[in-house]
DRENDREN-246127 format. One record per residue (C-alpha): residue in three letters; x, y, z; residue number from 0; chain. Coordinates in nm, 4 decimals. Layout:
BEGIN
["ALA",[X,Y,Z],NUM,"A"]
...
//
This chain:
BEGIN
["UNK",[8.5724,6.5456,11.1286],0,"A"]
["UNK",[8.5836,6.9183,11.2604],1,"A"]
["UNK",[8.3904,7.1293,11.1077],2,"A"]
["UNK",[8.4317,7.4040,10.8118],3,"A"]
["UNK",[8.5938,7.7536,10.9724],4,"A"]
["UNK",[8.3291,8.0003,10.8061],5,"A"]
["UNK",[8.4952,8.2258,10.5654],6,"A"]
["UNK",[8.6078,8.5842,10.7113],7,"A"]
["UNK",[8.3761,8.8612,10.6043],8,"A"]
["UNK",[8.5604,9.1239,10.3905],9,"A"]
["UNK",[8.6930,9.4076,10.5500],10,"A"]
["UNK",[8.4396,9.7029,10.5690],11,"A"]
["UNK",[8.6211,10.0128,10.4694],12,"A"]
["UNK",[8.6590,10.2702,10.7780],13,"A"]
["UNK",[8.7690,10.6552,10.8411],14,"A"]
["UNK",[8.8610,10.8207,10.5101],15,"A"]
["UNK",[8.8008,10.5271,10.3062],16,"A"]
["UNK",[8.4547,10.4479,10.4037],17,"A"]
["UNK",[8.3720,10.8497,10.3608],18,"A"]
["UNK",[8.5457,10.8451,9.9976],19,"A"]
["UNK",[8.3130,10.4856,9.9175],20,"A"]
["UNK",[8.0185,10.7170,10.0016],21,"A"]
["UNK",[8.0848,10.9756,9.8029],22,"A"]
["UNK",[7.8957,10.9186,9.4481],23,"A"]
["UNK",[8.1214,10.8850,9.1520],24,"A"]
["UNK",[8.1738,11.2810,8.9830],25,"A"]
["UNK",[8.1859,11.2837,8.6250],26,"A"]
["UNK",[8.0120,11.4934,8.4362],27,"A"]
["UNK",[8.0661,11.4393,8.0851],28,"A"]
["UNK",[7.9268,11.1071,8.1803],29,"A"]
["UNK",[7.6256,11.2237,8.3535],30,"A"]
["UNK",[7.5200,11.4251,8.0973],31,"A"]
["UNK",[7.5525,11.1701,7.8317],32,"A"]
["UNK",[7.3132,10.9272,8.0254],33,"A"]
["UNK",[7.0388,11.2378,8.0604],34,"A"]
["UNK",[7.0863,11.2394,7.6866],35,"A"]
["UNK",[7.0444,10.8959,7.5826],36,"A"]
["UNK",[6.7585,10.8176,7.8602],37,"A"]
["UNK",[6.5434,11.1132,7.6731],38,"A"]
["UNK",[6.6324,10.9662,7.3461],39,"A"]
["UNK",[6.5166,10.6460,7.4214],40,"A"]
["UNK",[6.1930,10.7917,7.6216],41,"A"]
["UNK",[6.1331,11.0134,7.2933],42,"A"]
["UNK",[6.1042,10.7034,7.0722],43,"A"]
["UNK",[5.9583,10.5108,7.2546],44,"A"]
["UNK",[5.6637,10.7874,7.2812],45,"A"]
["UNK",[5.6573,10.8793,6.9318],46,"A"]
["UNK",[5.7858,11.1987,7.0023],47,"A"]
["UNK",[6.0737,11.4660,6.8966],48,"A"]
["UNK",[6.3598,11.5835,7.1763],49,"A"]
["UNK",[6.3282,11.9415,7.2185],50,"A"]
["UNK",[6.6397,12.0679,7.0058],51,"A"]
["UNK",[6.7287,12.3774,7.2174],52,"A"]
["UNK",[6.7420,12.1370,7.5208],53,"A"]
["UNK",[6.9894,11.8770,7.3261],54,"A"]
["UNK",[7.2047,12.0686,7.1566],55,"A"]
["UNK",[7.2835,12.2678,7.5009],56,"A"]
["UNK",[7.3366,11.9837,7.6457],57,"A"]
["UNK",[7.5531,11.8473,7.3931],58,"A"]
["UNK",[7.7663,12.1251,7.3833],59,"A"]
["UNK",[7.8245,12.1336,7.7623],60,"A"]
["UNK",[7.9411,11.7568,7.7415],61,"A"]
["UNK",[8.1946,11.8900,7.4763],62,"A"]
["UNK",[8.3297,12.1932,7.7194],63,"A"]
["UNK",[8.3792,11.9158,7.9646],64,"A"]
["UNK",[8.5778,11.6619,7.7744],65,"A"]
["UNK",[8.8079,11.9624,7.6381],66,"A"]
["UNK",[8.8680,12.1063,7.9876],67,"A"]
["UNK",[8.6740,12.3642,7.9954],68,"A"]
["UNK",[8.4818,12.3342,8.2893],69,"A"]
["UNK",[8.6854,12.3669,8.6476],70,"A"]
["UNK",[8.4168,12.3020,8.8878],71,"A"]
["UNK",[8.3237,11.9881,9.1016],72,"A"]
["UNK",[8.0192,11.9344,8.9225],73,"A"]
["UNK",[7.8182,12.0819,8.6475],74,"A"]
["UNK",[7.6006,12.4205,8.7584],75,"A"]
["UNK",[7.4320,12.3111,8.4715],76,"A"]
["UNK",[7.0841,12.4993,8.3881],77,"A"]
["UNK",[6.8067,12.3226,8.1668],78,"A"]
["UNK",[6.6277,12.5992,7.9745],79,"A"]
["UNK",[6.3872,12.5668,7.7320],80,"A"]
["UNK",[6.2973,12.8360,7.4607],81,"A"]
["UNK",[6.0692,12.6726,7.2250],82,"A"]
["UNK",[5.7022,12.5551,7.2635],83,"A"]
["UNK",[5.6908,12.2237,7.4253],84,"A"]
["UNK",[5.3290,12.0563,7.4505],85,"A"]
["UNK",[5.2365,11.8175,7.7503],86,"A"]
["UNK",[5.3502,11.4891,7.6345],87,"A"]
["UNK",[5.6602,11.6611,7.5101],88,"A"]
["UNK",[5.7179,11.7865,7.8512],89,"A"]
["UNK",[5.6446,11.4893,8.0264],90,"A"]
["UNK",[5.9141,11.2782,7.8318],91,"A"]
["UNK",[6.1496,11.5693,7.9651],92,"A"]
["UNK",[6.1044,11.5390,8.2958],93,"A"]
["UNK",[6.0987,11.1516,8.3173],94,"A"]
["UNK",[6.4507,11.1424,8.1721],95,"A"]
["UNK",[6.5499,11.4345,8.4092],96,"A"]
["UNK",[6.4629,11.1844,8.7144],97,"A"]
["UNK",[6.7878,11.0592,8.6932],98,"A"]
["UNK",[6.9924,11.3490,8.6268],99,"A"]
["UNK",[7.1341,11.3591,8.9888],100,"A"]
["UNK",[7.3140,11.7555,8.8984],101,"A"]
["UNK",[6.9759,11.9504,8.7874],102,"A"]
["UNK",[6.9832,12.2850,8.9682],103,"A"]
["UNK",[6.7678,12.4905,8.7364],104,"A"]
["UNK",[6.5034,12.4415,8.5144],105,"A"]
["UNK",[6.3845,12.7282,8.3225],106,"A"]
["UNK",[6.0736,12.7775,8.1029],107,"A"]
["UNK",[6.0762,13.0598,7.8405],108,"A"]
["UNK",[5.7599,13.0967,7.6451],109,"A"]
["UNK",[5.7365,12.7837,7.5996],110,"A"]
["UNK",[5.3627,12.7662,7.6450],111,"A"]
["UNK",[5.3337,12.4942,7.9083],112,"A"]
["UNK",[5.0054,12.6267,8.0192],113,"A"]
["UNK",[4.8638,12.5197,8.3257],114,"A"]
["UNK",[4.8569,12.1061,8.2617],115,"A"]
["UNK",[5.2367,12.1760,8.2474],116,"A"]
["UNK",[5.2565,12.3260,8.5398],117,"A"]
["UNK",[5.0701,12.0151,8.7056],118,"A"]
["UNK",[5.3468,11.8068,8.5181],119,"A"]
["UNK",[5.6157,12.0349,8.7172],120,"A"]
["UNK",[5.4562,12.0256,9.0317],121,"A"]
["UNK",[5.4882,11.6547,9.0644],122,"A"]
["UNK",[5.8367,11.6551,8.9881],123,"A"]
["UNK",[5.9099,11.8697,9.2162],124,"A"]
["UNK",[5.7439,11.6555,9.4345],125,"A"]
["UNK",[6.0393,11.3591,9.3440],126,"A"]
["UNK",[6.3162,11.5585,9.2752],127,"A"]
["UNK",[6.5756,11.6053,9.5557],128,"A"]
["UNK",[6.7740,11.8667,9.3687],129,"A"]
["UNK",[6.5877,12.1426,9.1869],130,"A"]
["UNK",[6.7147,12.4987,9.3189],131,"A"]
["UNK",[6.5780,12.7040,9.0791],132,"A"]
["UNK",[6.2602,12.6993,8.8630],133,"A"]
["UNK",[6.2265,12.9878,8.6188],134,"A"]
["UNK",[5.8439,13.0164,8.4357],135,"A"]
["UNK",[5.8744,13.2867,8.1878],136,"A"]
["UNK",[5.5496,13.4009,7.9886],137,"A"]
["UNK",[5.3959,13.0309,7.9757],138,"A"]
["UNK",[5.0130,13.0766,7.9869],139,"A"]
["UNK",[5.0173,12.9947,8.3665],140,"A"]
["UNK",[4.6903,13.1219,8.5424],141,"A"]
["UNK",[4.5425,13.0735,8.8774],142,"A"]
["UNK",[4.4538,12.6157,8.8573],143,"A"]
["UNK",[4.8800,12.6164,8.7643],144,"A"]
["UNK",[4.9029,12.8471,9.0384],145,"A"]
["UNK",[4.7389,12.6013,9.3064],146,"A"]
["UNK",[4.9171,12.3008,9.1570],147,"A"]
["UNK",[5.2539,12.4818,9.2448],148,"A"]
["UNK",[5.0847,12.5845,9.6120],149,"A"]
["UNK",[5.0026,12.2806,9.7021],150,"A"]
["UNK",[5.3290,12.1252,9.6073],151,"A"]
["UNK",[5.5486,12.4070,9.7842],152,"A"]
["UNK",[5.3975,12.2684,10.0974],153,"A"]
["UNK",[5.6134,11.9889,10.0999],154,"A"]
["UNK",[5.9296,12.0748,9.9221],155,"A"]
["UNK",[6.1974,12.2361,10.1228],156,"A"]
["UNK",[6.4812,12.2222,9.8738],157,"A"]
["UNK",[6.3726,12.5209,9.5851],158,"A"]
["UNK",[6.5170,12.8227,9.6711],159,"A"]
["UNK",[6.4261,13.0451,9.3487],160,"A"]
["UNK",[6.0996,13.1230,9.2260],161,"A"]
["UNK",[6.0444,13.3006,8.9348],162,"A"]
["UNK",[5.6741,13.3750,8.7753],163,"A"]
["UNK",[5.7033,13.6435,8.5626],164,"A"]
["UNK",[5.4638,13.7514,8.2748],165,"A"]
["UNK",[5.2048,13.4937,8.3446],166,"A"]
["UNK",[4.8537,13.5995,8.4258],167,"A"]
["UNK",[4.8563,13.4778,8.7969],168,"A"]
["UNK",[4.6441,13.7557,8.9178],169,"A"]
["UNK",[4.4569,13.7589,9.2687],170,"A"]
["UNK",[4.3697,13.4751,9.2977],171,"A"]
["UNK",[4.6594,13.3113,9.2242],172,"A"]
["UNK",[4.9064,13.4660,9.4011],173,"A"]
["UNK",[4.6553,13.4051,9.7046],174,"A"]
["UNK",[4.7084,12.9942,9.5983],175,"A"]
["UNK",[5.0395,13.0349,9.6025],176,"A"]
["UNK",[5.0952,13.2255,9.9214],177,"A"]
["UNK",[4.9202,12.9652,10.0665],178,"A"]
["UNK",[5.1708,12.7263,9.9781],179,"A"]
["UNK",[5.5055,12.9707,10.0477],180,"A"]
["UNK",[5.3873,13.0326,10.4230],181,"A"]
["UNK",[5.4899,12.6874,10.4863],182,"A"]
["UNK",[5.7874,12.6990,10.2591],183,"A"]
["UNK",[6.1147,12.7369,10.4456],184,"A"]
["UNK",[6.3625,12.7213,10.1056],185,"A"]
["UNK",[6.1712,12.9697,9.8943],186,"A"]
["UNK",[6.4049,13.2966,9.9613],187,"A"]
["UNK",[6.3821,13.4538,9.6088],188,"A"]
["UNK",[6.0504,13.4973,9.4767],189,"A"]
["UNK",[5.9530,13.7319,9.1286],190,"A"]
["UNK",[5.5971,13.8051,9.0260],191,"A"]
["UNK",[5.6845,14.1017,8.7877],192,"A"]
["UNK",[5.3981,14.1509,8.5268],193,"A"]
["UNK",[5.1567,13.8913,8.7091],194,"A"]
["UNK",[4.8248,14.1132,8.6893],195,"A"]
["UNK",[4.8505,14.1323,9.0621],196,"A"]
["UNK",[4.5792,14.3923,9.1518],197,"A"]
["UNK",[4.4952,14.5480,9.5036],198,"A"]
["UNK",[4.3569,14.2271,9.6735],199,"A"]
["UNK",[4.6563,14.0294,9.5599],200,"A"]
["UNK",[4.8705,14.3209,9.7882],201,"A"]
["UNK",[4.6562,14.1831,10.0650],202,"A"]
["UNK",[4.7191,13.8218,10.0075],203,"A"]
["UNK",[5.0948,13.9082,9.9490],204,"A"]
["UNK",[5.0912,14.1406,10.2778],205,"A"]
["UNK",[4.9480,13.8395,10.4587],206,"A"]
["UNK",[5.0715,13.5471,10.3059],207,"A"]
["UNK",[5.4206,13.5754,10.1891],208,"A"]
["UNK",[5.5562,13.9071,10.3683],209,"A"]
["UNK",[5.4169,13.8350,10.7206],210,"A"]
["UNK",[5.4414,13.4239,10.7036],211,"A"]
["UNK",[5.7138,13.3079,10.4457],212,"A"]
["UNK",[6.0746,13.2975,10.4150],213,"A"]
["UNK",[6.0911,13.4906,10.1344],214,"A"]
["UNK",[6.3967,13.7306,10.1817],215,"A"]
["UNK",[6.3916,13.9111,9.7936],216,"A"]
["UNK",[6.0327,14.0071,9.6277],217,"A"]
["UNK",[5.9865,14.1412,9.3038],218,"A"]
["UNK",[5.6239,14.2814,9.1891],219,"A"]
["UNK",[5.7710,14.5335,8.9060],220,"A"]
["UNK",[5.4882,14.5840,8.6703],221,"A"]
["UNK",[5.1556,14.4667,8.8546],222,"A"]
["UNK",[4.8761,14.7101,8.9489],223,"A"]
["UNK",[4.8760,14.6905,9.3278],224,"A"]
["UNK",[4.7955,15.0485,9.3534],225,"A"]
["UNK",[4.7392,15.2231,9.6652],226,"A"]
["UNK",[4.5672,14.9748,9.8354],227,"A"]
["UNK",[4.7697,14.7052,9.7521],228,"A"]
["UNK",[5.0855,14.8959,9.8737],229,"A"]
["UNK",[4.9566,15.0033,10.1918],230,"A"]
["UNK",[4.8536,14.6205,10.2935],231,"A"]
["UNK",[5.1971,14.5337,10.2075],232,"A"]
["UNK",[5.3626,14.8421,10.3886],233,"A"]
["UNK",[5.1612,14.8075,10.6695],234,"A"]
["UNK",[5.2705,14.4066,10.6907],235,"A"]
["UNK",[5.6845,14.5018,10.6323],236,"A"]
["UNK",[5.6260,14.6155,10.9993],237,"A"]
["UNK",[5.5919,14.2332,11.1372],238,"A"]
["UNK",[5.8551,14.1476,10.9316],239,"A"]
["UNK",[6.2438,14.0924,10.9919],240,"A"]
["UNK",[6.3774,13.8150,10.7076],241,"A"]
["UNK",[6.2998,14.0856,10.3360],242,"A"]
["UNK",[6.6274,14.2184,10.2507],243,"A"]
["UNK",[6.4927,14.3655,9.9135],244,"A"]
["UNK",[6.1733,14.4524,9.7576],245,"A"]
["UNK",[6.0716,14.5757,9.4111],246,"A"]
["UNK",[5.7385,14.7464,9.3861],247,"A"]
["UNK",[5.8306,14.9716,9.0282],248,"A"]
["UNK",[5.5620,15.0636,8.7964],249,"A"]
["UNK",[5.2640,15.0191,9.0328],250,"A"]
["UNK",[5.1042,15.2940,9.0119],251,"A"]
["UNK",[5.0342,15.4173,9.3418],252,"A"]
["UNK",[5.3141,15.7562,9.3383],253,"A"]
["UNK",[5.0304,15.9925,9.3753],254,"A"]
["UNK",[4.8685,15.8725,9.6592],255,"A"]
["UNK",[4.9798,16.0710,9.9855],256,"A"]
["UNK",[4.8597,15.7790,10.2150],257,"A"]
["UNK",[5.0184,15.5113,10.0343],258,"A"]
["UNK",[5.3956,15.7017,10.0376],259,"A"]
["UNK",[5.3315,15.7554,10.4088],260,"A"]
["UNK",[5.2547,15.3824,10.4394],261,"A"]
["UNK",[5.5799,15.3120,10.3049],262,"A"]
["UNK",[5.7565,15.5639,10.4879],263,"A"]
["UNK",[5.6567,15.3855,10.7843],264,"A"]
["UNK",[5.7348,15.0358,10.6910],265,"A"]
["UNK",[6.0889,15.2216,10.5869],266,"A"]
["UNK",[6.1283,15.3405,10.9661],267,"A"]
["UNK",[6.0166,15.0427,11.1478],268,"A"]
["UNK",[6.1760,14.7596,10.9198],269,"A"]
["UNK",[6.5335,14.6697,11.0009],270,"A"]
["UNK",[6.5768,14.3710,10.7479],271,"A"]
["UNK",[6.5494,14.5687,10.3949],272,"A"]
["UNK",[6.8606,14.6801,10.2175],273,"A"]
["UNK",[6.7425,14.7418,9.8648],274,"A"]
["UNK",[6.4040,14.9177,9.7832],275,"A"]
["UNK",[6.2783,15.0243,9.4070],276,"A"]
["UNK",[5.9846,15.2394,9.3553],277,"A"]
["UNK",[6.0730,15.3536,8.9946],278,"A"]
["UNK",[5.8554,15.4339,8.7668],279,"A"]
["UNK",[5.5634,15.5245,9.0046],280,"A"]
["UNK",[5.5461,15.8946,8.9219],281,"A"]
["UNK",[5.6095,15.9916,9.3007],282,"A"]
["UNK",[5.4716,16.3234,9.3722],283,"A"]
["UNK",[5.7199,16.5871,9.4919],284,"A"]
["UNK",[5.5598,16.5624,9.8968],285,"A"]
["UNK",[5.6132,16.2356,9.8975],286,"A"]
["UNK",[5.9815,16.2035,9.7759],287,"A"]
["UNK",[6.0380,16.4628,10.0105],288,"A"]
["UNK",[5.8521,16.1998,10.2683],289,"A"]
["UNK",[6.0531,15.9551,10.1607],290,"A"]
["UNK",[6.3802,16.0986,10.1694],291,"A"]
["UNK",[6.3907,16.2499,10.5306],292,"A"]
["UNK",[6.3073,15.8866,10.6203],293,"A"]
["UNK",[6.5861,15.7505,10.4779],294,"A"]
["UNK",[6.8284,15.9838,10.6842],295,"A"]
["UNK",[6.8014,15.7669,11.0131],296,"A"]
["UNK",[6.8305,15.3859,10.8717],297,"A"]
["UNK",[7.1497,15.3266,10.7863],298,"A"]
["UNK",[7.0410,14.9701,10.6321],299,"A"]
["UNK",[6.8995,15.0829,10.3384],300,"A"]
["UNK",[7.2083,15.0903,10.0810],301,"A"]
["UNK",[6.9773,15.0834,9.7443],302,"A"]
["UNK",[6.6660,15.3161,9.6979],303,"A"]
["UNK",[6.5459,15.3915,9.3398],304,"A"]
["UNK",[6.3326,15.6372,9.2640],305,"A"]
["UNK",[6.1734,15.7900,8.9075],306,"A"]
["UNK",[6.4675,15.9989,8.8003],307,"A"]
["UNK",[6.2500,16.2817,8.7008],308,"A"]
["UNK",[6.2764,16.3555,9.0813],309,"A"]
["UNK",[6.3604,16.7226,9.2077],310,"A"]
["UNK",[6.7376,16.7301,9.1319],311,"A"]
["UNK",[6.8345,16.8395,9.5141],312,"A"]
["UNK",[6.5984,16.5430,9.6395],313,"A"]
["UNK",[6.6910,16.2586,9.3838],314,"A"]
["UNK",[7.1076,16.3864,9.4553],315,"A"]
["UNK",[7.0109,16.3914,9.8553],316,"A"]
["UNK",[6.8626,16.0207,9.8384],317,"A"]
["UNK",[7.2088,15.9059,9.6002],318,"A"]
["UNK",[7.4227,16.0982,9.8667],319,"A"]
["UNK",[7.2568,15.9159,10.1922],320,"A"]
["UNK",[7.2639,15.5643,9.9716],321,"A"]
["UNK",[7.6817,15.6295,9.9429],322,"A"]
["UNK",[7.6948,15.7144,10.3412],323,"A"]
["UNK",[7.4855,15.4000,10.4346],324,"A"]
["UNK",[7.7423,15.2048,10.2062],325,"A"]
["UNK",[8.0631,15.3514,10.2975],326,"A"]
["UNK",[7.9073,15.2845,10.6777],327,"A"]
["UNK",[7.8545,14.9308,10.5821],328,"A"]
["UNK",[8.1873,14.8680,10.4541],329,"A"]
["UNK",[8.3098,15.0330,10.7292],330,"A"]
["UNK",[8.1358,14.8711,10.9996],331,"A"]
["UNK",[8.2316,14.5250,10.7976],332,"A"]
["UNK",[8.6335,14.5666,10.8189],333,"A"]
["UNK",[8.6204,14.6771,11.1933],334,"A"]
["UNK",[8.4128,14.3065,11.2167],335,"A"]
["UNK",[8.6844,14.1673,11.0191],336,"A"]
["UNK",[8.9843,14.3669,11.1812],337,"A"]
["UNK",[8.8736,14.2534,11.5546],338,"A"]
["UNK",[8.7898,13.8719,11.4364],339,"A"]
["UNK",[9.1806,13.8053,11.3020],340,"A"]
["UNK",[9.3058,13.9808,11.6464],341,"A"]
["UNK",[9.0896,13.7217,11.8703],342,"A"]
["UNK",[9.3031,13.4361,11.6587],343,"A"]
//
């Protein structure tokens, strides 16, 4: 008796078909609704209550989606969560969360997470192959949170946006965190605005994060670098060619004749930064004047702010040479264009 042919082997899919299996399945509505009922379940099974701001955004978005509302591939859909949340509460948040293949953002706002929550974060981040941005607004973080997130930042290379604002980080933890950020090469937006960031956290931000990172927008509005702080961060923009824009209003270091001339000189060596704020630092009249000539020869610059209380011929000089480095810009940009279509 001959023996059994063996069965043919189905047909692998090739070219366009085998790319289209790949692709996941894209449906929203449906996504969303599986985030929804996996924290459902995880909330009763831990005794706990959902966080209502969280469910009833999310159930809203599902209802956008099934009425055509949204247009877009996939949802750019933001988790943000404005009402205290306490660690188990936060925990059962981000297990259901593991699954939801679309998170992009994750936002905090006074939620009081503390610390413990920020250890919480820190190892999902650790997991989570998505997360863009995370936004921790006023949450009681302080300098252990601060190391958590350091240590973590090491490893990830997928957040892009960091934002830290009104949390007591201080010196010592912005030093943790730098630590972590100069071997970050997604972190490209970073905001420390009201951190308590004093003169030695300038150094560790000079050192750290200006000199080392990839940080390409930094925002320290509101800390109290003072003199010293701005000059070690001045004195660093020198080494450094990725900052595009950097916010250093209401820091209190506008009377100090060394510190202007510090940043004068970071201004005229730097060929990276197009956007620089200094309101609110009371800038004595030498050094706007400081300031100003030292704006006439770099064309990159396109946004300077100053305190408006300014001399009126200085603050109108300073707008005037901000239009020219724009209109220069665009310029400069449509000749690009012009001789790129006339190569094709």
């Amino acid at each position: 008796m001959p023996p059994k042919a063996k069965p043919k082997a189905a047909a692998k899919p090739s070219g366009k078909k085998a790319a289209a299996a790949a692709v996941p399945e894209i449906d929203p509505s449906k996504d969303l609704k599986r985030f929804l009922e996996s924290y459902n379940k995880l909330a009763t099974k831990y005794n706990l209550e959902t966080c209502q701001c969280v469910v009833k955004r999310v159930k809203a978005e599902i209802t956008a989606w099934n009425e055509g509302e949204r247009e877009i591939e996939h949802p750019i859909f933001p988790i943000i969560v404005n009402e205290p949340l306490d660690f188990a509460g936060l925990r059962c948040l981000l297990e259901a969360l593991q699954d939801y293949r679309w998170l992009c953002q994750l936002s905090f706002w006074r939620s009081k997470i503390g610390d413990d929550g920020l250890m919480l974060i820190s190892e999902f981040l650790q997991r989570d192959p998505h997360l863009r941005t995370l936004e921790l607004l006023n949450n009681g973080i302080g300098v252990r949170g601060c190391g958590f997130l350091g240590r973590v930042l090491t490893q990830n290379d997928v957040l892009t946006n960091l934002i830290l604002d009104f949390n007591e980080i201080g010196d010592e933890g912005v030093a943790l965190l730098g630590e972590g950020l100069k071997w970050s090469s997604s972190v490209t937006h970073l905001s420390m605005q009201y951190c308590g960031i004093g003169p030695a956290g300038g150094d560790s931000i000079a050192k750290y994060i200006i000199r080392s990172s990839s940080v390409k927008e930094l925002l320290l509005k509101g800390n109290t670098l003072g003199p010293v702080g701005v000059i070690a961060i001045a004195q660093a923009l020198s080494k450094n060619m990725v900052l595009t824009k950097l916010d250093l209003c209401d820091n209190g270091f506008g009377i100090d004749l060394e510190a202007i001339e510090a940043v004068r000189d970071a201004i005229e060596s730097n060929d990276s930064l197009t956007s620089i704020d200094l309101n609110l630092n009371s800038i004595i009249p030498t050094g706007l004047e400081i300031l100003s000539e030292a704006l006439k020869s770099r064309p990159n610059i396109l946004e300077f702010h100053v305190y408006e209380r300014a001399g009126d011929s200085v603050f109108k000089g300073i707008m005037e040479q901000m239009a020219a480095n724009l209109k220069a810009t665009k310029k400069k940009k449509g000749g690009s264009k012009r001789k790129k279509e006339e190569k094709k």
